[in-house]
C-alpha positions, 0 to 999 in steps of 0.5 A: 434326310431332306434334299441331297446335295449329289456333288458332296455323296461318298461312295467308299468301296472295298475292291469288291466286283463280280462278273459273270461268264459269258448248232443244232441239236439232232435227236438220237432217234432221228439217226437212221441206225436207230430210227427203227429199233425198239428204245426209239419207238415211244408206244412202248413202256420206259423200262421196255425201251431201256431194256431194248437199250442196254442189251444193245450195248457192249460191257466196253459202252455199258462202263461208258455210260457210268461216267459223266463224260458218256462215250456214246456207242457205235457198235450195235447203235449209234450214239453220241457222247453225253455229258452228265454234268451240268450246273445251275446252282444260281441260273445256267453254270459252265462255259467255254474253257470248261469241257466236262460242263455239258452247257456251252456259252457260245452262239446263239446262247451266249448268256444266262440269266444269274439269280442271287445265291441260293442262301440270298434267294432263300432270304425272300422266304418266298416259295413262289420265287423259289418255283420261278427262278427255278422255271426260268432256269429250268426253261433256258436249260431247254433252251440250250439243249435244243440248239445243242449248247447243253445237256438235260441232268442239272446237279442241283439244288445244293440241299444241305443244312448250313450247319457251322457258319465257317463253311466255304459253301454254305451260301450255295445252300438255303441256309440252316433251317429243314423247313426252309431248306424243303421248301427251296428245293421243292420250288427248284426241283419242280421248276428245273423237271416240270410238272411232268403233266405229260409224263416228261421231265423238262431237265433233271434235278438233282439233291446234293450231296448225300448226306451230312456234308458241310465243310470244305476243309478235310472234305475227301477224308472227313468222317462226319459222326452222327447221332440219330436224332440230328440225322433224323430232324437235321440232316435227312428231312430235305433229301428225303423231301426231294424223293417223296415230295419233288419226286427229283430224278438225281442224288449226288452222293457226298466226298465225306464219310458217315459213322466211318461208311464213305457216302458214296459205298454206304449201301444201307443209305443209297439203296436202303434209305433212298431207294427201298425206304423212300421209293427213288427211281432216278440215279444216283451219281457220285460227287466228283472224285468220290469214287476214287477217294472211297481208295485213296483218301478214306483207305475203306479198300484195300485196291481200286477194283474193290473200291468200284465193286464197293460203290457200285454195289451200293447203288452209284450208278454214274461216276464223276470223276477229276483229274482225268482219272475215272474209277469206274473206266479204270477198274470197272472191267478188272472188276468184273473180271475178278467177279467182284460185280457182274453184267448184272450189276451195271445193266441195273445202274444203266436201267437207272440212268437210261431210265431218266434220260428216257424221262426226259426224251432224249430218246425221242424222235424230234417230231414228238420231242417235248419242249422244242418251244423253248429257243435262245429267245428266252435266254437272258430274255427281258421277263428273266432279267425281270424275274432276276431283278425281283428275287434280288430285291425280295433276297435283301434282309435289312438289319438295321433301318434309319430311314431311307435316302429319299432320293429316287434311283433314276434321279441318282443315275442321271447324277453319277458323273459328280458323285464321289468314291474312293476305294478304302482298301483291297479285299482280302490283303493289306496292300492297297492301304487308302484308309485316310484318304477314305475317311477325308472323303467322308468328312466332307460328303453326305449321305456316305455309303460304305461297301465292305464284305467278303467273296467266293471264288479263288480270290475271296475268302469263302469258296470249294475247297476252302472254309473260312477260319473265323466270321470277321472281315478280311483285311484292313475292313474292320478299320475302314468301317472305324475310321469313315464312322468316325469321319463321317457327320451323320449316320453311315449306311453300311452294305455287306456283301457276303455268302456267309455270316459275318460278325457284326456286333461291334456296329450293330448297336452303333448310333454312327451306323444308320442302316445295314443292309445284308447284300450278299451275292445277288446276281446280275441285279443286284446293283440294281437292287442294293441302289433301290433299297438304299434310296427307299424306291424298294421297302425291303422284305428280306429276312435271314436264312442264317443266324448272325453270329459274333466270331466269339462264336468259334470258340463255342462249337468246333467245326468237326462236331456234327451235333447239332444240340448243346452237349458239354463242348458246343452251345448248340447250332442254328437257332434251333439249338443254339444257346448263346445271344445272336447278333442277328437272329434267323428270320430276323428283317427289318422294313420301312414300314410296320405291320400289324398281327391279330389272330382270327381264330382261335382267339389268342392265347387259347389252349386248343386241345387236338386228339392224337387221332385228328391229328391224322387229318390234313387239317386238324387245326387252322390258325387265321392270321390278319396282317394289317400294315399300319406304317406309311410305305407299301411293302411285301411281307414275310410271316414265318410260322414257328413252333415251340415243343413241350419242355423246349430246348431240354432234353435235346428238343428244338427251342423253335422250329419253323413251321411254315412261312408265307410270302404277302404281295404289296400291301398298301398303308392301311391294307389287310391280309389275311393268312392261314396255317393248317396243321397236322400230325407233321408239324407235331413230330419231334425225332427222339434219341432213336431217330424216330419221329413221335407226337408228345402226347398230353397223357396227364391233363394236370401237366402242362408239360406237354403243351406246343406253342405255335407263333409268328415272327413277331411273337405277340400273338401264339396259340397254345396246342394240347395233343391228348391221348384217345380218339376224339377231342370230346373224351374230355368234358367240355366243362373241364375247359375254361376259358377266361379272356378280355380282362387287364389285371394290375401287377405288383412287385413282390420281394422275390418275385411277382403276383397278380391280383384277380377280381372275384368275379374272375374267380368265380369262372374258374371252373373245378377240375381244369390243373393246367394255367396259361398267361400271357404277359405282352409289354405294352408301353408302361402297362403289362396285360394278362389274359387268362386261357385256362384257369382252375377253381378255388380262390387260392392257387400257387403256380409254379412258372414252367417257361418263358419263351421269349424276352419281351412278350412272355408266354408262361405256363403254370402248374397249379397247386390247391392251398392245402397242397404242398409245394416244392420247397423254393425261397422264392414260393415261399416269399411270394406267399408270405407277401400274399398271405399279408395283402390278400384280400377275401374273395381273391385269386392271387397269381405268383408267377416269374420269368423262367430261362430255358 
């Protein structure tokens, strides 16, 4: 954009700002009561001490403990007060005017480091990341604890499935997809608890809010119905990863009822699921007030005693309640007395509890207590304001690119004082209204940078106990965003600021709009990391966590339908099910650079055959990728793994499901990385109408019914993957197995359809026996290559098209069926034929094939 006079810069705003909030700690064990007794002595077992413990306290002290404001004990020992509750959604949550919050915002921890948003952190698609933030969050939550300003249980990660994109909390969440959503609480998980090397937990984390809960509106009293299958692939597979494989030591139950069972009262899930089925051994505490909503909002008990007998015997061993009304310290006693419960009953939740507090010594003694190392020093410390800094710029996702203003960041702060803005409108009213003056502005400044978007909180439009009604811009935004377009003289960079989706097909494809930057909620850096971005001193590597859809998407699906695949009401949710266009899709980020993918091994576009058995191995196949940056600027890079199951998005399948992604450091221009997948049985399975995971087996070799496809974000290079039936790959014979590679043949249009034409020489390596065909067609400027993988014998062969996966680089799978074979009775075929029967040429195989939808 050449040199940039500063004076003439426009910066139009929407009235869009955020803030942040702004003793000794004495061990239990240290307490001369107690110093003696058996739980404060650490040679003994956990459950030793914990039963040491509980026995030691009155029913009166034992209701105590359930609730999440711990009343301590005083008469067998000596115990102070204990509050469960403590946040860290996005770093260290709580403050001063909030009693019940365990943090406290006061001298010597005056401040926390504030991370982006969960759905923008996910964004960076950076596993690495996720474990830093969720360290550094999990370090200063020791750090509070040790000078007494805070507690050790974190009611985080937020670990459900951002299913419908009106919801009020969705960006407290990692976005719509399992695979991502796993791998963001595994990172959160560890780096809030530790590796528990030494057996101890630096905090507690904790998976919320079990299970199927994604709305805000009718919350206390909805009643989510589920199928199986989508509570087996959708809803599930991130808790039931936060037990087995982050070992979390917390799951909060959901307000919501399941299939007509309050979440919290559903004892088929909470001890049956999660603790029988998967092993949990921490606690489980309920969302707040969802005790006493199992009575007074879901009608599931006749009296409040019931209610509590309920949740209890289903496996709530701490309430959190609202409004200074606890169930559990209301009714738990009428309970008892009523022998709706027993002793037995509370000493097993308390084993629970007490049993992660344990975990995390605090019940230690502070000559032996772990992590007294982590002081207020490292609170807010310059390394955190770093790491912040660095998960902002990863978080960002640029959807459309221009160029960057090539400005650098500290030239343009030395020049703030000459440069201009004005404030278009207000955020979410109508009042306020500076539409002209915003556009006399822009007539006269350049670049221009529009910021509009929406917020959380009371004041926005998208926060707790409220659900947007549609994807637009609140207010007076959608004209402000007209009107400076069409003041400006050169294309305007356009910033949103958001949580969730919102709609922006209008200006996607405008060529007034020069670039969109996807902001969202960034945390303390997050100016810092916008203005880099905008003035190309970072190259953006964000991707999104969400689909992008147009409001016309509300009409679509309605907000209550829990499934998540297509059915005669909806057009499906989230990129793996959804059937209508996207504005922007899942994973979809632009840089200022390109990059450039081959596959190492196996070669492109060749059929693997795994048998069902090797399929058992932690590798039964590994797939090498090349990265190569053939652009002019270094930059990060995200590649996203997909996979794209036999007969996809029919028959309730996914259309793709990601596999796994990885996160590339810096590469220079030029520069080469290398990357692997290994995959396994997991990365196979696919929930049938029963829940119940299986592997499609390719049971009849002349079906390529049966056929995975795996590829990266770009779609140019894939892999397809046969699952056979039988113990080794070897039961079927090498030379049934033709691979036919490196050769360009010229297409001609035929009426009706396409065919190809092949040398003989082609011909003649097709071997007898193989009834499978796969092509590829990759659009390369005004030529279309196609490599064959498998191929049959015979110089005549009509195939039928099975699928295309993508709109540009097709991948298609053929049926092949002998000359003398009758085919499906289909005009198409039939012209096709007719034009082949009329130009071949002897000695040639002749391809029909066209471009099916799925």
């Amino acid at each position: 954009m050449g040199n940039i006079d500063w004076t003439r810069t426009a910066f139009v705003l929407v009235g869009l700002f955020t803030t942040c909030l702004s003793q000794q700690y004495t061990s239990q064990c240290d307490k001369t009561r107690n110093a003696q007794l058996p739980f404060c002595d650490s040679s003994l077992s956990i459950e030793a001490r914990v039963a040491d413990l509980i026995g030691r306290l009155t029913v009166e002290e034992k209701i105590g403990w359930m609730v999440h404001d711990a009343k301590g004990a005083s008469q067998n020992v000596d115990l102070d007060d204990y509050y469960w509750w403590n946040e860290g959604l996005k770093g260290i949550g709580g403050g001063p005017q909030s009693p019940e919050y365990g943090a406290r915002f006061r001298p010597p921890t005056e401040y926390a480091t504030v991370f982006p948003q969960p759905i923008n952190l996910a964004s960076s698609f950076n596993k690495d990341l996720f474990l830093a933030v969720g360290n550094a969050t999990g370090n200063e939550a020791r750090a509070f604890f040790n000078v007494g300003n805070g507690g050790l249980t974190y009611w985080s990660p937020n670990s459900n499935i951002y299913r419908d994109p009106r919801w009020g909390r969705g960006h407290e969440t990692p976005g719509e997809d399992p695979r991502l959503s796993i791998e963001f609480a595994k990172g959160i998980v560890l780096g809030l608890q530790g590796d528990q090397a030494n057996g101890f937990l630096k905090n507690s984390a904790c998976c919320k809010h079990f299970s199927a809960h994604s709305l805000e509106n009718d919350r206390f009293t909805f009643n989510a119905v589920v199928n199986e299958q989508d509570m087996a692939d959708t809803y599930m597979p991130v808790f039931k990863s936060c037990v087995q494989e982050s070992d979390v030591s917390c799951i909060m139950c959901a307000y919501n009822a399941v299939n007509g069972v309050p979440a919290c009262a559903d004892k088929g899930m909470l001890t049956g699921t999660i603790r029988q089925e998967w092993g949990f051994s921490g606690y489980v505490v309920s969302d707040c007030g969802a005790v006493s909503y199992v009575h007074t909002r879901h009608n599931y008990t006749e009296f409040p005693s019931q209610s509590v007998a309920a949740v209890l015997d289903a496996g709530v061993d701490v309430e959190c309640f609202v409004s200074n009304t606890s169930y559990y310290s209301s009714y738990l006693q009428e309970a008892l007395n009523e022998d709706l419960v027993n002793q037995g009953m509370l000493d097993l939740a308390l084993e629970h509890a007490f049993g992660v507090l344990m975990r995390l010594r605090y019940f230690e003694k502070n000559v032996t207590r772990p992590f007294t190392d982590l002081l207020p020093e490292i609170v807010d410390s310059e390394p955190h304001r770093e790491l912040s800094l660095t998960a902002a710029r990863q978080s960002i996702p640029t959807i459309t690119v221009f160029r960057p203003i090539k400005t650098p960041l500290e030239e343009i702060r030395l020049r703030v004082p000459s440069v201009q803005y004005e404030f278009g409108c207000d955020l979410v009213s109508f009042d306020n209204l500076r539409l002209e003056e915003a556009a006399a502005l822009a007539r006269v400044s350049l670049p221009v940078i529009l910021f509009v978007g929406i917020a959380g909180g009371h004041n926005g439009v998208e926060y707790e106990e409220h659900d947007r009604a549609n994807l637009t811009l609140p207010g007076l935004q959608s004209d402000l965003i007209r009107v400076v377009l069409t003041a400006s003289t050169e294309p305007v960079v356009l910033v949103v600021v958001s949580g969730g989706v919102v709609d922006l097909s209008e200006w996607k494809d405008d060529p007034r709009v020069g670039a969109i930057i996807w902001a969202g909620y960034l945390g303390q850096s997050g100016g810092e990391a916008i203005a880099e971005v905008i003035f190309g001193e970072y190259n953006p590597s964000g991707r999104l966590a969400q689909t992008f859809y147009s409001n016309e998407v509300i009409n679509e699906f309605e907000k209550y339908d829990m499934n998540m695949r297509p059915h005669a009401g909806s057009l499906g949710r989230t990129y793996r099910f959804y059937t209508g266009q996207p504005v922007y899709p899942f994973g979809f980020g632009l840089s200022y650079t390109a990059f450039e993918y081959t596959i190492l091994n196996p070669p492109a576009f060749v059929l693997k055959t795994i048998s069902q058995n090797a399929l058992d191995q932690d590798c039964a196949l590994i797939i090498n990728l090349s990265v190569r940056n053939i652009g002019a600027r270094g930059a990060e890079h995200s590649v996203l793994w997909f996979v794209s199951p036999p007969s996809a998005g029919q028959m309730g399948r996914p259309i793709k499901s990601l596999l796994d992604f990885e996160k590339l450091d810096y590469i220079l221009p030029n520069m080469v990385r290398q990357i692997s997948l290994c995959l396994n049985r997991n990365h196979f399975l696919l929930a049938n109408d029963a829940g119940e995971f299986e592997v499609l087996l390719n049971r009849n070799r002349r079906s390529p019914y049966f056929t995975n496809w795996v590829y990266t974000n770009n779609r140019n290079f894939l892999s397809g993957i046969d699952i056979i039936y039988g113990n080794e790959s070897s039961q079927i014979p090498p030379d049934n197995i033709a691979e036919v590679t490196g050769k360009t043949a010229d297409i001609n249009a035929g009426f009706g359809g396409d065919y190809v034409w092949l040398v003989p020489e082609w011909s003649s390596r097709l071997d007898e026996g193989v009834t499978s065909l796969r092509i590829d067609v990759q659009e390369k400027e005004d030529q279309v290559s196609k490599n064959l993988a498998k191929g049959a014998g015979g110089l005549f062969r009509y195939l039928r098209v099975i699928r295309d996966i993508s709109h540009k680089e097709k991948i298609i799978e053929v049926a092949l069926v002998r000359k003398d074979n009758e085919i499906v009775a289909d005009s198409y075929w039939e012209e096709c034929t007719q034009d082949i029967n009329k130009y071949r040429m002897k000695d040639y195989l002749y391809l029909c094939w066209r471009s099916v939808t799925p």
